[in-house]
Backbone as CSV, one residue per row, in Angstrom:
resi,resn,N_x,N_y,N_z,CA_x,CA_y,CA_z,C_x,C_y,C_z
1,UNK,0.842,-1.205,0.000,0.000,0.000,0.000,0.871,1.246,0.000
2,UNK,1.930,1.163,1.303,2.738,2.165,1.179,3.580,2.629,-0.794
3,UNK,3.716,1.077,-1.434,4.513,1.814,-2.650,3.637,1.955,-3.713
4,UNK,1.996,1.651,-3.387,1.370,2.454,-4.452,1.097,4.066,-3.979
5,UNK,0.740,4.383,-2.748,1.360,5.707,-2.507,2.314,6.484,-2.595
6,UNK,3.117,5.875,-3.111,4.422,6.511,-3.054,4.775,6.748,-4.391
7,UNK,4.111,5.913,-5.066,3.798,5.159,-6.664,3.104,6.914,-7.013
8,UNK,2.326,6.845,-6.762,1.284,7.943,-7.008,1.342,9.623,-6.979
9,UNK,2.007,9.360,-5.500,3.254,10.681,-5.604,3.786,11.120,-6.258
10,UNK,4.697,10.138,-6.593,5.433,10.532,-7.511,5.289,11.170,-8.933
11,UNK,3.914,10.060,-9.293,3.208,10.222,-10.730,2.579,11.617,-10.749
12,UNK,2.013,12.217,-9.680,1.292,13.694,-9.258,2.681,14.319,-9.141
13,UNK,3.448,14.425,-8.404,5.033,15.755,-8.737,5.131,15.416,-10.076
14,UNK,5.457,14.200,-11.243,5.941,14.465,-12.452,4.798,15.258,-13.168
15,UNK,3.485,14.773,-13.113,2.429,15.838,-13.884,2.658,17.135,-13.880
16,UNK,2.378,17.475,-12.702,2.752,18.418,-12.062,3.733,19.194,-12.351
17,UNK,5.157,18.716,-12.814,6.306,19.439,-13.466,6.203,19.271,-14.805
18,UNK,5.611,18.437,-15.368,5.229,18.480,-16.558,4.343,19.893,-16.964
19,UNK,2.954,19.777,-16.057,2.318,20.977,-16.264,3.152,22.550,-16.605
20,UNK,3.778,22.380,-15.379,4.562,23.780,-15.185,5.513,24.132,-16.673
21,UNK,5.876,23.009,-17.158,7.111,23.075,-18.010,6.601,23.240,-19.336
22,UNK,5.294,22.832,-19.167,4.222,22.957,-20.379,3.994,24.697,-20.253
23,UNK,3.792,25.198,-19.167,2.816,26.287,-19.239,3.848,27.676,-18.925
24,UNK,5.360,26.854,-19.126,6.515,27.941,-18.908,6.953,27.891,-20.173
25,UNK,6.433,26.668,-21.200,6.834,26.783,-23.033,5.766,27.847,-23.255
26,UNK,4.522,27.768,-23.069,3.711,28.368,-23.491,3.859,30.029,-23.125
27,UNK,4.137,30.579,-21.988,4.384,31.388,-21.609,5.735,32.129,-22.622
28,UNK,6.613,31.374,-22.895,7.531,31.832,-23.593,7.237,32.255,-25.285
29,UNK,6.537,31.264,-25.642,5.812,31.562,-26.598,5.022,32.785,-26.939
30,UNK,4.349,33.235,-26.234,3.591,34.122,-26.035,4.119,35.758,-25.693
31,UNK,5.577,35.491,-24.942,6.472,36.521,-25.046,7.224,36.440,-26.497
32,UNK,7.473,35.930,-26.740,8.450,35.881,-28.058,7.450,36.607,-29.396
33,UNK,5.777,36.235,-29.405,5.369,36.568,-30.273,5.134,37.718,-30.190
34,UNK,4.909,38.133,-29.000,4.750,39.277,-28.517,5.323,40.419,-29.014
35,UNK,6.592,40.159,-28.594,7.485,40.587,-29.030,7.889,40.751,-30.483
36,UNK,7.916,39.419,-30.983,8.061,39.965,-32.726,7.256,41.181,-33.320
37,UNK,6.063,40.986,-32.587,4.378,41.496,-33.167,5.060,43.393,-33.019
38,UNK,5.708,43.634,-31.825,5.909,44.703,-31.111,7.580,45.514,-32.359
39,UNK,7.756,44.672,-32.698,8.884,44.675,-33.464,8.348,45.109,-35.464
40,UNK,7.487,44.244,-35.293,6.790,44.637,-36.325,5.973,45.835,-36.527
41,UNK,5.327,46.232,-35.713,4.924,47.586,-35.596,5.511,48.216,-35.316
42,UNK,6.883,48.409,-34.637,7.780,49.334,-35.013,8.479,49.283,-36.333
43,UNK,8.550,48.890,-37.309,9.064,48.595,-38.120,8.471,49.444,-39.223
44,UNK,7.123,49.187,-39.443,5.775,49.911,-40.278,5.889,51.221,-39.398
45,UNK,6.133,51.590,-38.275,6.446,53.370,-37.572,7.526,53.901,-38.420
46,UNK,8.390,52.759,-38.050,9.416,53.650,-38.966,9.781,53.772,-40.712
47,UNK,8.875,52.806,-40.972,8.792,53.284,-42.481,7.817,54.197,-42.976
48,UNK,6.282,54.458,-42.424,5.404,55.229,-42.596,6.207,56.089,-42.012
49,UNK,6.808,56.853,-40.627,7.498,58.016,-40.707,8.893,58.180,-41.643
50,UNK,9.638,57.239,-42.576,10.170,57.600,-43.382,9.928,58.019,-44.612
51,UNK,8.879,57.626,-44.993,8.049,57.799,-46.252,7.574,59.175,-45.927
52,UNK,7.209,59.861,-44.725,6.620,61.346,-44.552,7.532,62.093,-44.928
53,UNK,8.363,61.638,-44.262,10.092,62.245,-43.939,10.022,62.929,-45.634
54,UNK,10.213,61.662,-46.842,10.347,61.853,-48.031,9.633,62.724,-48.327
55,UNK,8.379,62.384,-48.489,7.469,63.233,-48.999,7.558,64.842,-49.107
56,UNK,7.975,65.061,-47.483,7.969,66.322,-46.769,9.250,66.968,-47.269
57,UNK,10.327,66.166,-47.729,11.147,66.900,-48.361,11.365,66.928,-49.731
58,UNK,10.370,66.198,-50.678,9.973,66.484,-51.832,9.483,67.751,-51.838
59,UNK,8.422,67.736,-51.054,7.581,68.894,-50.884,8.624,70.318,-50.846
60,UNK,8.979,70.298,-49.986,10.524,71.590,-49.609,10.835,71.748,-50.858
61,UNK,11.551,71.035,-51.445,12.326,70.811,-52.821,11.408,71.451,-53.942
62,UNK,10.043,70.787,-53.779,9.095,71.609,-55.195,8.736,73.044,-55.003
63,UNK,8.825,72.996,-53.488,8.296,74.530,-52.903,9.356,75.557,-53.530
64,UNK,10.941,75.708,-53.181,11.627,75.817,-53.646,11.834,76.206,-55.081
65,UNK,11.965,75.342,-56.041,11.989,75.006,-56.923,10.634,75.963,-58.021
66,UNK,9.659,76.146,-56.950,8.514,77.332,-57.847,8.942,78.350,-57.611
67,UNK,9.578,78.805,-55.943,9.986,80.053,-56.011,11.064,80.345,-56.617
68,UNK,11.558,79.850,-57.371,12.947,80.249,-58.125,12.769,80.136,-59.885
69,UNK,11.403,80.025,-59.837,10.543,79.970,-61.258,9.903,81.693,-61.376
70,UNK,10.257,82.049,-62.565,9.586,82.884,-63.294,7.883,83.044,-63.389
71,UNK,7.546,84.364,-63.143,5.696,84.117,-63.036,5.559,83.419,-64.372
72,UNK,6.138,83.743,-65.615,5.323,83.031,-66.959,5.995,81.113,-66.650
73,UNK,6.740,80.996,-65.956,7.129,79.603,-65.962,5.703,79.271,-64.938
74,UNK,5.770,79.755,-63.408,4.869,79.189,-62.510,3.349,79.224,-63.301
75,UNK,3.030,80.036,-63.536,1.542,79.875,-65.053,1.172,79.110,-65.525
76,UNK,2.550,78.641,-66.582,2.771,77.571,-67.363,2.623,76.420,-66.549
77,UNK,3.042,76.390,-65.311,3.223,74.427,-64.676,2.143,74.354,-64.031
78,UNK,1.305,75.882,-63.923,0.049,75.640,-62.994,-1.194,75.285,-63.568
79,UNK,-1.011,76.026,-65.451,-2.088,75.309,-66.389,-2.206,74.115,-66.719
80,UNK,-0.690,73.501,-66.513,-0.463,72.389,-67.479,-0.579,71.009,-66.114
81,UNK,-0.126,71.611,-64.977,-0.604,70.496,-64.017,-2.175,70.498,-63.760
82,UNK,-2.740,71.373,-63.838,-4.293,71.326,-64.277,-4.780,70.577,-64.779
83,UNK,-4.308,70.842,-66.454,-5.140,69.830,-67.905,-4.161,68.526,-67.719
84,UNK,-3.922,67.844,-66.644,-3.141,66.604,-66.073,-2.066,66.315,-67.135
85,UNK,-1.642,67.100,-68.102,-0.468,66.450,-69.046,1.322,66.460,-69.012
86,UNK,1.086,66.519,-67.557,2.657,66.743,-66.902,2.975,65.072,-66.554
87,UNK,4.001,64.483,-66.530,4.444,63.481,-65.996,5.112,63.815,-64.420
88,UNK,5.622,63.910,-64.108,6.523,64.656,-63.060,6.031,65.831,-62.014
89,UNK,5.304,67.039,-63.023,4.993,68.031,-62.416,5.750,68.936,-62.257
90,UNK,6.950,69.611,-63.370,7.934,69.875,-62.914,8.833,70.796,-64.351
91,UNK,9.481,71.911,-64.289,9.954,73.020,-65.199,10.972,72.482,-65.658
92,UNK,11.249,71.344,-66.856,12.365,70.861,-67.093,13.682,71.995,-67.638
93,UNK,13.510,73.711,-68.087,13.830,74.971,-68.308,12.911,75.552,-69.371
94,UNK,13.143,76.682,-68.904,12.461,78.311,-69.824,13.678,78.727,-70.389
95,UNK,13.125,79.662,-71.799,13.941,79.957,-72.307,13.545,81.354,-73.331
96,UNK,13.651,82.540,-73.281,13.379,83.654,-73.451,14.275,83.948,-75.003
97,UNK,13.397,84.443,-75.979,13.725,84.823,-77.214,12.944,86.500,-77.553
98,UNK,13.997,87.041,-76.675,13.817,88.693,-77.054,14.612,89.307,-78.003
99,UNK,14.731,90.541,-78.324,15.471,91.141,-79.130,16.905,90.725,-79.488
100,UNK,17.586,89.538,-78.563,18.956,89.160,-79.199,18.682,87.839,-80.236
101,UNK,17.669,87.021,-80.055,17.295,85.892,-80.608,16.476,85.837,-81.270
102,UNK,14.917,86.457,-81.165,14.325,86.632,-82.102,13.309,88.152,-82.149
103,UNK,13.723,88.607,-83.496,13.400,90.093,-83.572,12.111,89.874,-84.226
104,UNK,11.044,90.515,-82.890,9.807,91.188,-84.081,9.560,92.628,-84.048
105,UNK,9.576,92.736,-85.183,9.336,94.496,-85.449,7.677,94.481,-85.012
106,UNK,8.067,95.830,-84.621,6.238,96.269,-84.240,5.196,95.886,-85.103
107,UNK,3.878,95.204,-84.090,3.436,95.212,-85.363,3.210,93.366,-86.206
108,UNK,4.467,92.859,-85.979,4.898,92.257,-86.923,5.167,90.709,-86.105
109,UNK,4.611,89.901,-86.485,4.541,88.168,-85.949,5.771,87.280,-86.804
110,UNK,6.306,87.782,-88.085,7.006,86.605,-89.011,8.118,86.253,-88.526
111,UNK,8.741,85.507,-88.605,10.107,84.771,-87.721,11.130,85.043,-89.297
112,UNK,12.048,85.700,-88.774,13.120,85.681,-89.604,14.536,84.925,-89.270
113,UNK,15.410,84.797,-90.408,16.428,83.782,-90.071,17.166,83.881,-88.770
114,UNK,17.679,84.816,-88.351,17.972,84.534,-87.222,17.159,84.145,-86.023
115,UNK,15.956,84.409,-86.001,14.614,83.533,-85.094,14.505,82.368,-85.251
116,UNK,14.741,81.658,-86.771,14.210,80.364,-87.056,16.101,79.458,-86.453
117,UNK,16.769,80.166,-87.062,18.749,79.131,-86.129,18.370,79.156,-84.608
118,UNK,17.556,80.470,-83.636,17.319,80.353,-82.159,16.414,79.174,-82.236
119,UNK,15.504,79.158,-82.971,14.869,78.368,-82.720,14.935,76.345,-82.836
120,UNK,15.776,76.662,-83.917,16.876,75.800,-84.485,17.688,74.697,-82.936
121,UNK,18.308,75.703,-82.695,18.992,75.214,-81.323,18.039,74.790,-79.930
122,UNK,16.932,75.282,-79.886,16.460,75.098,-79.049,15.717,73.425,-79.413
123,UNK,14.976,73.494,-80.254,14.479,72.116,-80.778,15.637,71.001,-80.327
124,UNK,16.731,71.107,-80.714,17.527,70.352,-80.249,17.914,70.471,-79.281
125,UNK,17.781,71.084,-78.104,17.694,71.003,-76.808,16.542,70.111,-76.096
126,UNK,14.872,70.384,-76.648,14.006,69.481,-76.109,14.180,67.968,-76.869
127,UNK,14.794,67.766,-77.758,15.161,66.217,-78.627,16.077,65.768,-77.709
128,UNK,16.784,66.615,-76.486,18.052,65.673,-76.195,17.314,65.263,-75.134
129,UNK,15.502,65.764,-74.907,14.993,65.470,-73.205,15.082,63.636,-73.139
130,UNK,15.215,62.999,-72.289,15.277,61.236,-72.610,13.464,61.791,-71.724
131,UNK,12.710,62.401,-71.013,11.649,62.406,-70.540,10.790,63.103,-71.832
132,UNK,9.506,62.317,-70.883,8.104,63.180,-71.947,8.104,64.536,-71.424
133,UNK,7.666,65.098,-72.760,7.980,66.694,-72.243,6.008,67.165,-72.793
134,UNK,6.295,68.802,-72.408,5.118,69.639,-72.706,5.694,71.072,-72.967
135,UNK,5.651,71.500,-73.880,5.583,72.955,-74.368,4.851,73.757,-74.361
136,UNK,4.861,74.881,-73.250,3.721,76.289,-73.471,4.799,77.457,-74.209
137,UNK,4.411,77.817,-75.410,4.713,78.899,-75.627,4.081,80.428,-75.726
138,UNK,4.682,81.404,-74.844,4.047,82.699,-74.736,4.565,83.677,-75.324
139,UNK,3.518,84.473,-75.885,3.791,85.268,-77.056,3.263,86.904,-76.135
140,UNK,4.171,87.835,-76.283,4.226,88.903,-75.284,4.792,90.164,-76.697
141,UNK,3.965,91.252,-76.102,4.432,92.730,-76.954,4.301,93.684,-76.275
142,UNK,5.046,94.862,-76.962,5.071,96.248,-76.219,3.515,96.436,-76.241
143,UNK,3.616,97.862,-75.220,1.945,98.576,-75.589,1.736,99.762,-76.517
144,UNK,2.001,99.294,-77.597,1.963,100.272,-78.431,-0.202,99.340,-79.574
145,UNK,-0.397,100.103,-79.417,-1.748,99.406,-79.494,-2.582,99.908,-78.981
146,UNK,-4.418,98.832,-78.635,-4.855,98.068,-77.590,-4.454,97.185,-77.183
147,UNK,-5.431,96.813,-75.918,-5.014,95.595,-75.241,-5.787,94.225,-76.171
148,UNK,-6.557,94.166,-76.742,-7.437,93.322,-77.486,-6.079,93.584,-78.500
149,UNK,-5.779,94.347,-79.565,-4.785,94.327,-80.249,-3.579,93.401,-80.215
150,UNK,-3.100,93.970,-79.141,-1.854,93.315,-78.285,-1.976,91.483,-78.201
151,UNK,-3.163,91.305,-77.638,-3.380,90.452,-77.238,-3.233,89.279,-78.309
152,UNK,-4.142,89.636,-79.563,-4.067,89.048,-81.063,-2.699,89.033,-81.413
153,UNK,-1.884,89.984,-81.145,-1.051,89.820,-81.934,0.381,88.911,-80.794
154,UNK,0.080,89.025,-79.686,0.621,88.210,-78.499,0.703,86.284,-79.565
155,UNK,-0.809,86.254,-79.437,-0.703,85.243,-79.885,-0.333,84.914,-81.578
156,UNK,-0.771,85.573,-82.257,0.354,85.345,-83.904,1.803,84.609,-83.537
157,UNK,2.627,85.425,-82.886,3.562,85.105,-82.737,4.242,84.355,-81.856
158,UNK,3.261,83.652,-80.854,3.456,82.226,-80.437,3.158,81.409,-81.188
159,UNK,2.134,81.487,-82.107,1.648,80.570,-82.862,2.835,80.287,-84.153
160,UNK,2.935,81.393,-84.640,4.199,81.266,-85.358,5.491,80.508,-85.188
161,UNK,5.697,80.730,-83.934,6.341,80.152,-83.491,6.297,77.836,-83.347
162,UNK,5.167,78.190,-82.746,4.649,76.935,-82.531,4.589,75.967,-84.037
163,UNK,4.204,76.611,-85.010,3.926,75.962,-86.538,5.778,76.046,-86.817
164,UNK,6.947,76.901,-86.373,7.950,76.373,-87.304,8.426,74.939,-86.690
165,UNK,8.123,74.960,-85.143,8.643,73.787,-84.354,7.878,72.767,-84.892
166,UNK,6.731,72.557,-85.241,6.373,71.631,-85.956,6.481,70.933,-86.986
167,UNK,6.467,71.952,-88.076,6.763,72.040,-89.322,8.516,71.736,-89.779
168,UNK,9.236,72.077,-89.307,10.871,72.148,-89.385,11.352,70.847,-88.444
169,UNK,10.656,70.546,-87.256,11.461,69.740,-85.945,11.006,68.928,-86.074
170,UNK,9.622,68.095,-86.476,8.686,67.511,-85.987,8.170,67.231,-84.659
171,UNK,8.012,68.543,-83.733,7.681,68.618,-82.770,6.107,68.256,-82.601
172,UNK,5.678,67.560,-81.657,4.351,67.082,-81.539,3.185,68.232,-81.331
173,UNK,2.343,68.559,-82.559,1.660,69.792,-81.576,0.669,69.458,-80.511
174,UNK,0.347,68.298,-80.488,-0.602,67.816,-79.216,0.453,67.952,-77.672
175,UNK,1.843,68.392,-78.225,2.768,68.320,-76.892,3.029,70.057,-76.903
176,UNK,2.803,70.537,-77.646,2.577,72.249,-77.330,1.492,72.989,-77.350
177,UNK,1.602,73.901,-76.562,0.377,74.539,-76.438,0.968,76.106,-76.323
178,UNK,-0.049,77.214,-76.508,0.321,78.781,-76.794,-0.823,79.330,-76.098
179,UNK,0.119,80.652,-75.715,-1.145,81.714,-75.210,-0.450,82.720,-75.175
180,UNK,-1.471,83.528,-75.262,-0.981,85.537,-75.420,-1.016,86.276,-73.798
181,UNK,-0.097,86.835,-73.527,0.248,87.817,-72.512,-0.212,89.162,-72.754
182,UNK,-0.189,89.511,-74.503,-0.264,90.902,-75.094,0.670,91.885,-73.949
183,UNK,0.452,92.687,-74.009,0.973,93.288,-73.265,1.627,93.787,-71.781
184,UNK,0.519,92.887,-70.936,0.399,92.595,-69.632,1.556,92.673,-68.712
185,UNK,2.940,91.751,-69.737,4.061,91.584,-68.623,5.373,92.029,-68.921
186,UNK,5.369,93.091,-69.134,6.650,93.782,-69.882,7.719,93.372,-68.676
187,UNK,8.671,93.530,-69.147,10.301,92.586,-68.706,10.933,94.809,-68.721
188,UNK,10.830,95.090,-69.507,11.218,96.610,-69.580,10.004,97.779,-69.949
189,UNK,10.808,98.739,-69.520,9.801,100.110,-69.750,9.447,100.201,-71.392
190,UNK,8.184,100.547,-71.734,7.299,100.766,-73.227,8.001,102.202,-73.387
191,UNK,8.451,102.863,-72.770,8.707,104.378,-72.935,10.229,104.465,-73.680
192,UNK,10.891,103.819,-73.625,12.399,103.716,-74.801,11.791,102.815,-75.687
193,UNK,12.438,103.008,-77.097,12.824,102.132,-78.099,12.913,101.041,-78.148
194,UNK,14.310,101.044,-77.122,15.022,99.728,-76.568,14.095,98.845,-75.711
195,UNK,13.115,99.298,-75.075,12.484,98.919,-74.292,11.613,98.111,-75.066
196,UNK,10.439,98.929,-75.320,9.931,98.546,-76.418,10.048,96.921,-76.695
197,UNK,11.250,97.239,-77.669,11.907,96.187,-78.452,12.354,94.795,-77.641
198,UNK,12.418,94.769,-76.131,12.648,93.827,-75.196,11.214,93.016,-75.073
199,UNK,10.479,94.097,-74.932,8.935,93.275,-74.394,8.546,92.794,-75.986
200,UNK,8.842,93.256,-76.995,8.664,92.113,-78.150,8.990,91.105,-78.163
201,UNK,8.385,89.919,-77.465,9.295,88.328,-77.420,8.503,87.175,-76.636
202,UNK,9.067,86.116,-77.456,8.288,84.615,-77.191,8.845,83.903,-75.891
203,UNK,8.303,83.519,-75.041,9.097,82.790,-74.148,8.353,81.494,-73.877
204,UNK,9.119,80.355,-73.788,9.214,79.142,-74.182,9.451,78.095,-73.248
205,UNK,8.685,77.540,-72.317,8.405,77.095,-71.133,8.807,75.499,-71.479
206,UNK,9.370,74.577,-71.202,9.205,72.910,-71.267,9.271,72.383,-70.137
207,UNK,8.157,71.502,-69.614,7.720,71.263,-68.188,7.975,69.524,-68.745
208,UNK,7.714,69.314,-67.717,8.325,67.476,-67.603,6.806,66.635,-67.184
């Protein structure tokens, strides 16, 4: 009798440490996952706050990047990110054809040879883009006129413009687009000659 009691004992302490050893795996278990789980959500913290991080200094960078843009450039990226045909969102360069590059006499929209070689070089500047591009070209004059005047004739000579790039480059015209300033944004005073003769001019926006 005594060694089935003793028998039995024994069999109750091994359960018994069995239990415990069972419920000290389990316990461990339960920390460990715990733990991974805790590891993992830090993990997604710190990539959702790295991804802000980015963002936020994209952001800086574009902010930047407008203020150091020209009003006819910021115009240009603000129409054209509008009608959604930007890839990027972004002023790949501007490029101004006044009285040293291309001369229009008062009055007067036709592109002469030295307008059409500026223009020449520039075409091969947007051919070397490896990105999709977009062209606004703006067509700007003295105030010698009206403003309805001005305005017509603002645009002639973007348009002019726009038909040699086509016509000569094979520039896409569904990838350019034109609009008239007329008179609105003179670069110099209407009251000299010289002046004058500055605010006669196309300027030539390519956004990315």
């Amino acid at each position: 009798m005594k060694n089935l009691t003793k028998g039995l004992s024994i069999t109750v302490v091994s359960v018994a440490l069995a239990s415990c050893a069972t419920s000290g795996s389990v316990d461990q278990k339960i920390a460990a996952a715990q733990a991974q789980t805790q590891a993992d959500v830090n993990k997604k913290i710190e990539s959702v706050a790295s991804q802000v991080e980015t963002v936020q200094q994209h952001q800086k960078e574009q902010d930047a990047m407008i203020a150091s843009l020209s009003q006819e450039a910021k115009d240009a990226l603000k129409r054209a990110t509008d009608a959604g045909v930007l890839a990027k969102g972004k002023v790949a360069f501007q490029q101004t054809f006044g009285e040293d590059r291309i001369r229009f006499k008062s009055s007067k929209y036709e592109l002469d040879k030295d307008a059409m070689a500026a223009l020449d070089d520039f075409a091969g500047k947007v051919k070397a883009l490896n990105e999709q591009y977009f062209i606004e070209i703006q067509g700007h004059t003295d105030d010698t006129g009206g403003s309805r005047y001005n305005e017509d004739l603002g645009q002639r000579r973007a348009d002019a413009v726009r038909r040699y790039l086509s016509r000569q480059h094979g520039l896409q015209l569904n990838r350019m687009s034109t609009i008239s300033y007329g008179d609105t944004l003179p670069v110099e005073s209407n009251k000299t000659k010289k002046g004058r003769a500055q605010n006669r001019r196309v300027v030539i926006v390519v956004l990315e």
